[in-house]
N, C-alpha and C positions, 0 to 999 in steps of 0.2 A: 527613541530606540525603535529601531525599524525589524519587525519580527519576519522572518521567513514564511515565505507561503508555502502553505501545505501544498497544495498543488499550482505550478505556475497556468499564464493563462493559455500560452502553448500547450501545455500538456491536457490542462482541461481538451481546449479543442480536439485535441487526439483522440482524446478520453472517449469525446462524444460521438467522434466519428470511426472510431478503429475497429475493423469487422475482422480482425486476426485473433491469435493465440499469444502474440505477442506483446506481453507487457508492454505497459508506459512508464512508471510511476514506481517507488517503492517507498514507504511508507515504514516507521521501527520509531520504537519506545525506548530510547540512551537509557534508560532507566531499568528496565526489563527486559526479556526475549521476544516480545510481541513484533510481529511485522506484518505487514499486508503489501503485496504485491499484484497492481490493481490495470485492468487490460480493459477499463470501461466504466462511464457514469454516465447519469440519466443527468436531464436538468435538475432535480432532486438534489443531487449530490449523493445518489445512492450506484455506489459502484460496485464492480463487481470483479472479483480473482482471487487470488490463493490468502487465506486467510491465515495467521498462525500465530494465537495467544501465549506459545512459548509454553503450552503443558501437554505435549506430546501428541497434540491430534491434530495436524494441518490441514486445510478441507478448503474446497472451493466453494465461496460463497460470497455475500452481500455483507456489504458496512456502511454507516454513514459515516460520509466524512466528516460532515456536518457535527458529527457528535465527537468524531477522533479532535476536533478543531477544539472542542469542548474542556478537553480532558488535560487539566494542569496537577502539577504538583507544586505548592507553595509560590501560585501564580504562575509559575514557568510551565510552557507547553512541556506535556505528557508525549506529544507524537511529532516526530522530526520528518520532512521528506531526505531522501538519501539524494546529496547533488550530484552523486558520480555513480550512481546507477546506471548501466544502460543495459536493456536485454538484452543475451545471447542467445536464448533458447524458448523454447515456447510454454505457456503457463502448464501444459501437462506436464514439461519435463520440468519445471519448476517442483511442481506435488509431487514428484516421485522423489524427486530428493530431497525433499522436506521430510517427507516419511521415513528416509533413509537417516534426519538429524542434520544433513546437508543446508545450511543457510546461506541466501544469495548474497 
């Protein structure tokens, strides 16, 4: 069974190199409200964009992937990438309407 990569290795490369506002990646829990919309990682796997655990305070910050990569429920990944994501807008306007309840 061939599981999905959390981030492809395209997108990694973006990841590493992208000096915009402009998301790559978005990242959601099928399970819960959690998403992360992510515009940059280090070699770490530590990235960085619009964070939003789904209880009302969206905020831009740092996650490891590494740990989202971690997180199953009853074996099955906890954290999906979204394959038809693609940004339209910039990670500030992203937090403003996250704040607003607005999900990408």
């Amino acid at each position: 069974e061939k599981k999905m990569k959390l981030i492809t290795k395209a997108q990694e490369e973006k990841l590493l190199t992208n000096k915009t506002d402009k998301p790559v990646v978005k990242l959601f829990d099928p399970y819960g409200q959690a998403y992360w919309v992510l515009t940059e990682i280090d070699e770490n796997g530590i990235a960085f964009g619009l964070c939003d655990l789904g209880l009302g305070f969206p905020e831009l910050g740092y996650v490891d992937v590494n740990e989202l990569k971690e997180l199953t429920l009853v074996n099955v990944p906890r954290v999906e990438r979204d394959a038809y994501f693609t940004a339209t807008k910039t990670l500030t306007e992203y937090l403003a309407e996250a704040k607003e309840g607005v999900r990408p």
